[in-house]
C-alpha positions as a Python dict, from the first residue, in 0.01 Angstrom:
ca = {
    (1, 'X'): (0, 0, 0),
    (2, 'X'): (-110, 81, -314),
    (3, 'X'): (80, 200, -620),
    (4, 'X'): (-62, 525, -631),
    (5, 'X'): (88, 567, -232),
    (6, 'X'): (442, 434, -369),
    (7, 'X'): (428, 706, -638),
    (8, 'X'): (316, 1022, -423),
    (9, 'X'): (558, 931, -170),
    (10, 'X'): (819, 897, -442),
    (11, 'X'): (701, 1268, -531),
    (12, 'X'): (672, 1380, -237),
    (13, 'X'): (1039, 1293, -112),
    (14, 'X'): (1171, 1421, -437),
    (15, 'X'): (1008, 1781, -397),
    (16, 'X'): (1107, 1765, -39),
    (17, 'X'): (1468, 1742, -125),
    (18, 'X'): (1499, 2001, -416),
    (19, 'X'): (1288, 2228, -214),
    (20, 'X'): (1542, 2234, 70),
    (21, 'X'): (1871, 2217, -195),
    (22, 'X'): (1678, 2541, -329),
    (23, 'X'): (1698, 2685, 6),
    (24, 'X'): (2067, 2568, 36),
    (25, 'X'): (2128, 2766, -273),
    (26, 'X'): (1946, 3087, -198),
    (27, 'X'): (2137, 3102, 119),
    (28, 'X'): (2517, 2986, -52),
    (29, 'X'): (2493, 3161, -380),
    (30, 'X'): (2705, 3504, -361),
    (31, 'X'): (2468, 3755, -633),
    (32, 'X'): (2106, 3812, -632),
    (33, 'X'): (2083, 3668, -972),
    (34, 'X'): (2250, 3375, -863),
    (35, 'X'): (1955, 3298, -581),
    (36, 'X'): (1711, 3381, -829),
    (37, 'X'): (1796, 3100, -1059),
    (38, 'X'): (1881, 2859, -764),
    (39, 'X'): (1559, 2924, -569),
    (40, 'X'): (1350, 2934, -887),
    (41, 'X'): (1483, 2635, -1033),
    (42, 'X'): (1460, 2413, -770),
    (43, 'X'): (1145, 2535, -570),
    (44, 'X'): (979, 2520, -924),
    (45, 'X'): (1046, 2113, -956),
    (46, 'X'): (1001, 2059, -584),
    (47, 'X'): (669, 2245, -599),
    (48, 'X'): (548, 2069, -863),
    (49, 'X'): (664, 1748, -740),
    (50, 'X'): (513, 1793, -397),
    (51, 'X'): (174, 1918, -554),
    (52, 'X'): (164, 1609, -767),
    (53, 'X'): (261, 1379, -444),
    (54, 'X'): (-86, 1502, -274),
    (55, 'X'): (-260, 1466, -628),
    (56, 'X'): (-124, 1088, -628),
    (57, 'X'): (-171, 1035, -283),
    (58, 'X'): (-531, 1140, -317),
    (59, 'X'): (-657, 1024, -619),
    (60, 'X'): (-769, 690, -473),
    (61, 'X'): (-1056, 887, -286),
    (62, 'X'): (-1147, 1156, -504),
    (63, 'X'): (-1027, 1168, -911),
    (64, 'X'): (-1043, 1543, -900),
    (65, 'X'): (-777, 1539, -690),
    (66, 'X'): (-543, 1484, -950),
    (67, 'X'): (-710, 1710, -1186),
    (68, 'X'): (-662, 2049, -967),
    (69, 'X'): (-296, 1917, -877),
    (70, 'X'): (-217, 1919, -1298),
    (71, 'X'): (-396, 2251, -1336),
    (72, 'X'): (-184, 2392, -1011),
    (73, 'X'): (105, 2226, -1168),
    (74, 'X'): (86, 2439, -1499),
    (75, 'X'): (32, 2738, -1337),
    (76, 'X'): (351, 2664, -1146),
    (77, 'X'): (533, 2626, -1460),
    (78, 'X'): (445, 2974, -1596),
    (79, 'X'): (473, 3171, -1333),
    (80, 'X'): (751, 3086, -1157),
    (81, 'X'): (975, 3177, -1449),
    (82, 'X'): (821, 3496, -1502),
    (83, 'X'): (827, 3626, -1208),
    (84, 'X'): (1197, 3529, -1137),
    (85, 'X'): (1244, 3723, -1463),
    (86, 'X'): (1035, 4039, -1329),
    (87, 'X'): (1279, 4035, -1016),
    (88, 'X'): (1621, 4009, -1178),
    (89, 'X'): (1499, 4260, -1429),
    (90, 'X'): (1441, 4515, -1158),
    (91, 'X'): (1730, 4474, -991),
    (92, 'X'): (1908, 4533, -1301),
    (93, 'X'): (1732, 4895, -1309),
    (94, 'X'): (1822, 4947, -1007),
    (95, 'X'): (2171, 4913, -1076),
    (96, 'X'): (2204, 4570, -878),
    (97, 'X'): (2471, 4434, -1138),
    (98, 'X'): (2561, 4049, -1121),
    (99, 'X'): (2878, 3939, -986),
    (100, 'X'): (3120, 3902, -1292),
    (101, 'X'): (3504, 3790, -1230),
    (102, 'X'): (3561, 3761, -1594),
    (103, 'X'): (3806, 4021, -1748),
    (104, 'X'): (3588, 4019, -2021),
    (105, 'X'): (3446, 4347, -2089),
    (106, 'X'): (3172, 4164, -2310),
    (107, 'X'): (3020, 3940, -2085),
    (108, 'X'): (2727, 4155, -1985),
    (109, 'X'): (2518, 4114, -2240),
    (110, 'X'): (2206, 4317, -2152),
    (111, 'X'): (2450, 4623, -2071),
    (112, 'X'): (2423, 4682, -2437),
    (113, 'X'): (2092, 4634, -2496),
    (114, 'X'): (2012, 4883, -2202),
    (115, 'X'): (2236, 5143, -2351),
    (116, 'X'): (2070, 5076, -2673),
    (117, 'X'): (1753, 5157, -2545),
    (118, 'X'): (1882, 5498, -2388),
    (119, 'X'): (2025, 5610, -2694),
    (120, 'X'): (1675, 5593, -2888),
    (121, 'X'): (1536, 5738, -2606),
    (122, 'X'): (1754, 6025, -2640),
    (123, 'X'): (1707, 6058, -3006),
}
């Protein structure tokens, strides 16, 4: 076994388990916003680990390998993010509000920026 096996299987247990703890969270967590951030967070390490497992795993054959599993990589790390940020901004248009047990009427931050935004509007 060679020590480019060792380290793809390394990977690939490692984005095995924070894929499924992502799934755990999706399904535990009680707001939308809440499974957005668990789901992304995790299935955007375990992805990437697991991608680079099979890069590792491969590159013994084929050195190109490796190369498509960096340039997969990246684009996992920019759009993941964004498009967790798309969702919870919809669902804050749509009046999906995040679970807040505070008594603090402050801790909504992007309430005021969205009422700023109205008020120009209306101006």
């Amino acid at each position: 076994m060679s020590i480019f096996e060792i380290i793809g299987a390394v990977f690939l247990l490692i984005g095995s388990i924070f894929l499924f703890l992502g799934g755990l969270g999706i399904f535990r967590m009680p707001d939308v916003y809440n499974r957005l951030q668990a789901g992304t967070k995790a299935t955007t390490l375990g992805g990437m680990s697991l991608i680079l497992g099979v890069g590792f795993l491969m590159v013994e054959t084929n050195w190109a390998w490796m190369v498509k599993a960096i340039i997969i990589v990246i684009f996992i790390a920019f759009s993941n993010p964004i498009s967790s940020h798309a969702l919870a901004r919809a669902m804050y248009k749509r009046k999906r509000y995040p679970i807040i047990t505070s008594k603090d009427e402050n801790m909504d931050a992007y309430r005021e920026v969205n009422e700023n935004e109205k008020k120009e509007e209306d101006a």
